[in-house]
DOSE-399126 format. One record per residue: residue in one letter; y, x negated, z negated of N, C-alpha, C in turn. Coordinates in nm, 4 decimals, decimal comma. Each point is the difference from the previous one (the first is absolute). Layout:
% residues N
residuo_n_yy_n_xx_n_zz_ca_yy_ca_xx_ca_zz_c_yy_c_xx_c_zz
A_Y_X_Z_Y_X_Z_Y_X_Z
...
***
This chain:
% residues 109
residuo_n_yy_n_xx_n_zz_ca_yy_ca_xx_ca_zz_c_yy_c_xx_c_zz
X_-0,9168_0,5629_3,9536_0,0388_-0,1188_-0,0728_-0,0627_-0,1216_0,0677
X_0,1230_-0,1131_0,0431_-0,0509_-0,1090_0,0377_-0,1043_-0,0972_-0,0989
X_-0,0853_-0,0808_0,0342_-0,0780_-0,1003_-0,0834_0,0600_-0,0633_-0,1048
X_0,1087_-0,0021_0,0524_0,0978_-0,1320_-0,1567_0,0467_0,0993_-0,0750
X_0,0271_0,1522_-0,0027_0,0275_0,0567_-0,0507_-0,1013_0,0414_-0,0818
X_-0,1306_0,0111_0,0502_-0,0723_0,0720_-0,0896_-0,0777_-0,1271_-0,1015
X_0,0702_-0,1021_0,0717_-0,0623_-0,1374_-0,0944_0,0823_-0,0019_-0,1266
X_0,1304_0,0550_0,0128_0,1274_-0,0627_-0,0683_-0,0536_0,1284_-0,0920
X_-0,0656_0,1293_0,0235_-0,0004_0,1353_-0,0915_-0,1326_-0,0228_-0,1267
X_-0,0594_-0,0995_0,1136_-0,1522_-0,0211_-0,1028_0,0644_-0,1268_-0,0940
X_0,0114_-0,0715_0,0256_0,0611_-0,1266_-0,1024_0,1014_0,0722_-0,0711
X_0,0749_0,1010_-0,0010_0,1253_0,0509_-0,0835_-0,0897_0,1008_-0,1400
X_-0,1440_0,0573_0,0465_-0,0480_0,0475_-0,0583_-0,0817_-0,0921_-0,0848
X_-0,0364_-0,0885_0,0219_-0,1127_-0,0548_-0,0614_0,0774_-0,1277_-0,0474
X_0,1443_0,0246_-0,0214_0,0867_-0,0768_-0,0997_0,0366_0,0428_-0,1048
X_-0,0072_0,1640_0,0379_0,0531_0,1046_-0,0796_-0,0971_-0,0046_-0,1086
X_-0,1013_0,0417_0,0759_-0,1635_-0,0203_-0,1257_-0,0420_-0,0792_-0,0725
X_0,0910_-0,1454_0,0436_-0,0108_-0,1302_-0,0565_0,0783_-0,0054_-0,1666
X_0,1540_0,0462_0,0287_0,0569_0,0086_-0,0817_0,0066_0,1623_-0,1156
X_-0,0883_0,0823_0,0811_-0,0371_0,0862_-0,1264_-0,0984_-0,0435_-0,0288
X_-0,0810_-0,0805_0,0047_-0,1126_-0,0636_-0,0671_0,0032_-0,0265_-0,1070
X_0,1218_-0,1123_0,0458_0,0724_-0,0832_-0,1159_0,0586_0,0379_-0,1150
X_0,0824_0,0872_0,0279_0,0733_0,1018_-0,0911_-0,1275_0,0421_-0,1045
X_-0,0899_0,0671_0,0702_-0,1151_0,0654_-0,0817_-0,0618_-0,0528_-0,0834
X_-0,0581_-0,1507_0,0222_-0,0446_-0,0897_-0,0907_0,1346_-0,0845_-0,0905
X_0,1074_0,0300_-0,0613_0,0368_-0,0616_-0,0841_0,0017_0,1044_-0,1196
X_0,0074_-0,0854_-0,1653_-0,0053_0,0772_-0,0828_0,1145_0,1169_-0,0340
X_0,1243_-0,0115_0,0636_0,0825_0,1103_-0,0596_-0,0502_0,1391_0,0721
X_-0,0903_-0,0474_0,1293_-0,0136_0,1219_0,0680_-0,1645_0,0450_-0,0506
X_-0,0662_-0,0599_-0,0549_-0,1384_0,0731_-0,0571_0,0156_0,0205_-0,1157
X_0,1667_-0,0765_-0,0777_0,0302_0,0942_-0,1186_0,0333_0,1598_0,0184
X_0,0818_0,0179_0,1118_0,0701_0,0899_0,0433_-0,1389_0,1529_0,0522
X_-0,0211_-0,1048_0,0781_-0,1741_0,0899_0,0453_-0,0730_0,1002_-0,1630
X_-0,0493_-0,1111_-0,0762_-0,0408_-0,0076_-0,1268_0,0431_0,1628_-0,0544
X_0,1641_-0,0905_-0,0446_0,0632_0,1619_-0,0604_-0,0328_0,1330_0,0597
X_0,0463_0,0214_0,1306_-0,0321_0,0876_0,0869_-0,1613_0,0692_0,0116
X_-0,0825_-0,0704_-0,0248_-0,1108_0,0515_0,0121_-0,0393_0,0472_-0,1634
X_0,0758_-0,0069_-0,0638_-0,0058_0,0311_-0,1359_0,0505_0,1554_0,0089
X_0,1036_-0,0495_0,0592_0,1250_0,1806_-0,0210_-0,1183_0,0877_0,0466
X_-0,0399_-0,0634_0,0948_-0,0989_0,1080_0,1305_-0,1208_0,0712_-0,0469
X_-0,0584_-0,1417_-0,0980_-0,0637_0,1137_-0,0812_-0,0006_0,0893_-0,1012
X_0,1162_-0,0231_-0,0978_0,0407_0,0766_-0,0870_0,0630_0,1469_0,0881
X_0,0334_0,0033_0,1112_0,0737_0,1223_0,1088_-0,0848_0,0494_-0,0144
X_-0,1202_-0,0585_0,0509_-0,1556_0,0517_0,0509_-0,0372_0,0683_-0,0988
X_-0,0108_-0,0606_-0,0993_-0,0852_0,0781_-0,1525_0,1290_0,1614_0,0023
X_0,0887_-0,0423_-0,0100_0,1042_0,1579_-0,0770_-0,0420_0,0721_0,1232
X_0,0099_-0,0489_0,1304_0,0139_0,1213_0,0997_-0,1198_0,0540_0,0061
X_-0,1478_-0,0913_-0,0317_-0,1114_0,1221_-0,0303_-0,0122_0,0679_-0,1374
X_0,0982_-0,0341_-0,0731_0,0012_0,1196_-0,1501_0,0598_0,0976_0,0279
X_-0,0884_0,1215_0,0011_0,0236_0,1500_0,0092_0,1836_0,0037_-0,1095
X_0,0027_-0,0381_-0,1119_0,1201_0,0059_-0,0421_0,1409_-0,0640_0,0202
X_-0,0278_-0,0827_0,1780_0,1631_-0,0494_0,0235_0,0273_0,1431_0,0599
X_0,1974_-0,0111_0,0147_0,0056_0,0793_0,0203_0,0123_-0,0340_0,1926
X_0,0271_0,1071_0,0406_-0,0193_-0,0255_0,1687_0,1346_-0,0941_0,0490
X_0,1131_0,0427_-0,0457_0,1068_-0,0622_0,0204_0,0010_-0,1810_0,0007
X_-0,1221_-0,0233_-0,1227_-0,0316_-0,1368_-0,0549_-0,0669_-0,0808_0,1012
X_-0,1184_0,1003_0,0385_-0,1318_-0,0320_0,0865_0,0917_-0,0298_0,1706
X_0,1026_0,0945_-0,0030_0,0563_-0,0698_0,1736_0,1073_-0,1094_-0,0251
X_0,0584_-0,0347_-0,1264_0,0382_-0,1059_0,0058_-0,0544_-0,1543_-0,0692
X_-0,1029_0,0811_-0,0108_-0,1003_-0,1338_-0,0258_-0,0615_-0,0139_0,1646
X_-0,0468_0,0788_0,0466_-0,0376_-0,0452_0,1696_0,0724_-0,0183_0,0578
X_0,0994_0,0094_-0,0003_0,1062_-0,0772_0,0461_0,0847_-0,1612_0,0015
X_-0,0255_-0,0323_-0,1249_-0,0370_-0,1188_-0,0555_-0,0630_-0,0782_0,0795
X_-0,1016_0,0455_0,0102_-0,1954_-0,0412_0,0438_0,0320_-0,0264_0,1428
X_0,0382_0,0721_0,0095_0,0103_0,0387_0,2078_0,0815_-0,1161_0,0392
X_0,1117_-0,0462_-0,0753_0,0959_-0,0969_0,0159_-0,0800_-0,1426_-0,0149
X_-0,0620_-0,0183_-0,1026_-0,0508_-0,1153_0,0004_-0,1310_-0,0022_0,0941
X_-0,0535_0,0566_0,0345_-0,1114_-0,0212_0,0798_0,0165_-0,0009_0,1290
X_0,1130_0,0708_0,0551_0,1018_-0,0467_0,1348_0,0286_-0,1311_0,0235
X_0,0730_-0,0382_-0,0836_0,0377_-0,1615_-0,0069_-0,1344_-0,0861_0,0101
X_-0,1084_0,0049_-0,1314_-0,1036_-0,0651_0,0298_-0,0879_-0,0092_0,1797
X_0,0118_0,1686_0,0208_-0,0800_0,0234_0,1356_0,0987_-0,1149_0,1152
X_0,1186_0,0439_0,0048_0,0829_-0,0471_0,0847_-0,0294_-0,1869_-0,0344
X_-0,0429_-0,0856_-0,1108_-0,0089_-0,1286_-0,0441_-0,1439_-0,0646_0,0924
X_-0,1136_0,1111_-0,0203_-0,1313_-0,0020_0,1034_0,0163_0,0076_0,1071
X_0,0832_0,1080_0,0560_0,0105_0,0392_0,1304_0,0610_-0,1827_0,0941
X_0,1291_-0,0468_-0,0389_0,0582_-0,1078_0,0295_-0,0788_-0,1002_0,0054
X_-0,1219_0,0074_-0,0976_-0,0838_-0,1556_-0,0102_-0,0842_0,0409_0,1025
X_-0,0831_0,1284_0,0264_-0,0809_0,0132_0,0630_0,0357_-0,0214_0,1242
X_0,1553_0,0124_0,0558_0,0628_0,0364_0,1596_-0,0154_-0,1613_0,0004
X_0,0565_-0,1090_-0,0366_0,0254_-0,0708_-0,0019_-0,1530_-0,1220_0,0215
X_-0,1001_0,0659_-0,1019_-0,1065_-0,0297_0,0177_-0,0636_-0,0119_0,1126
X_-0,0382_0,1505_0,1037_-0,0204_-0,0063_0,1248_0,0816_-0,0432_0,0833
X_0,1593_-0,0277_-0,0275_0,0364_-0,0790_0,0994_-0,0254_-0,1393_0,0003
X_-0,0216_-0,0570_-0,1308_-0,0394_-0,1349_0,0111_-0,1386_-0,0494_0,0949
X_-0,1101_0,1512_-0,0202_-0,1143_-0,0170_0,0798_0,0331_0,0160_0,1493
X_0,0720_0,1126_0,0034_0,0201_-0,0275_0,1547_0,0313_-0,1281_0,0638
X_0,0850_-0,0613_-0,0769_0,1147_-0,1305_0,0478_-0,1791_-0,0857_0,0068
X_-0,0676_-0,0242_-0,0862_-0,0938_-0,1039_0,0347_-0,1111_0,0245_0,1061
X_-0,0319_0,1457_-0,0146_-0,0415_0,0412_0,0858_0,0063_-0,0232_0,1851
X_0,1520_0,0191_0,0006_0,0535_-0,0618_0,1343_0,0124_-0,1335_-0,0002
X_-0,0213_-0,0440_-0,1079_-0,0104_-0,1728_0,0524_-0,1119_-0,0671_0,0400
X_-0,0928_0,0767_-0,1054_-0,1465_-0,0190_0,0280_-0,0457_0,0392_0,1915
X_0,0439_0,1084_0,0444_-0,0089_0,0354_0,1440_0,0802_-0,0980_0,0741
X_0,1053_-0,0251_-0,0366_0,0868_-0,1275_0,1025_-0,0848_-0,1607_-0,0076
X_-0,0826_-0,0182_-0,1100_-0,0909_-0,1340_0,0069_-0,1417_0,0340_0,0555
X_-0,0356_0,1698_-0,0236_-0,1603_-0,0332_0,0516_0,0295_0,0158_0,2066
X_0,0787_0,0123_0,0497_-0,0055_-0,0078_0,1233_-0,0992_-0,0459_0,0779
X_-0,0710_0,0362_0,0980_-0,0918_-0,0509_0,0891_0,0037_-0,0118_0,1225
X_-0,0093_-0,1331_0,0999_0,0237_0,0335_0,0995_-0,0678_0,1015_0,1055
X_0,0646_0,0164_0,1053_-0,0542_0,0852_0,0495_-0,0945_-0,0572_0,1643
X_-0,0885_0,0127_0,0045_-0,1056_-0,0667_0,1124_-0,0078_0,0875_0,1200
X_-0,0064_-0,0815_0,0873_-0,0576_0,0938_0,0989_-0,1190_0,1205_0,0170
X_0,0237_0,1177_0,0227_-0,0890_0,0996_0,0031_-0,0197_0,0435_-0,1453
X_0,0413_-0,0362_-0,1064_0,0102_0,0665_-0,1585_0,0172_0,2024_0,0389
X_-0,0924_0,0100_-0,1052_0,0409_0,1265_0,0353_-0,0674_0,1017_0,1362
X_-0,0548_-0,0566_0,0768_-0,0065_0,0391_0,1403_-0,1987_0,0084_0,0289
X_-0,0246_0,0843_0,0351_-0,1614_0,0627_0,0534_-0,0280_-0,0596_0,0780
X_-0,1342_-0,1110_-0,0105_-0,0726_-0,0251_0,0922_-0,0908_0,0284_0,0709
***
């Protein structure tokens, strides 16, 4: 991958992370969160009672598995996006600290 390409892959990510950010912090979506972490624990409680039945207990983890995919996959995007934003400054920071280079730098006297 050429340079502008991998410039154009880091800025596409760390736009991406920008706007699931966003998404994440408004209220319909920490209503939405909210509920969900409700179901999750009521799943949680039946599937450790010895009296669900098993049929109950895999479609209650199943449930579970679904929403915590989505959430993982919501981290995963901020986090990619995250280190690409560091990289991107990162390389800018190296393109300004430049130093020239002197005669004999580097070299045993």
């Amino acid at each position: 991958m050429n340079d502008d390409i991998k410039q154009a892959h880091l800025i596409q990510k760390s736009e991406e992370a920008s706007l699931i950010r966003q998404m994440c912090d408004t209220p319909g979506f920490k209503l939405l969160n909210n509920k969900f972490e409700e179901k999750i624990k009521k799943a949680t409680k039946l599937i450790i009672d010895m009296n669900t039945p098993e049929e109950k207990v895999r479609d209650l983890r199943q449930k579970i598995h679904v929403w915590t995919e989505v959430t993982s996959m919501l981290k995963s995007l901020m986090l990619t996006g995250d280190y690409a934003s560091k990289i991107m400054r990162d390389l800018e920071d190296l393109d300004t600290q430049t130093t020239p280079v002197t005669n004999g730098q580097g070299e045993l006297q």
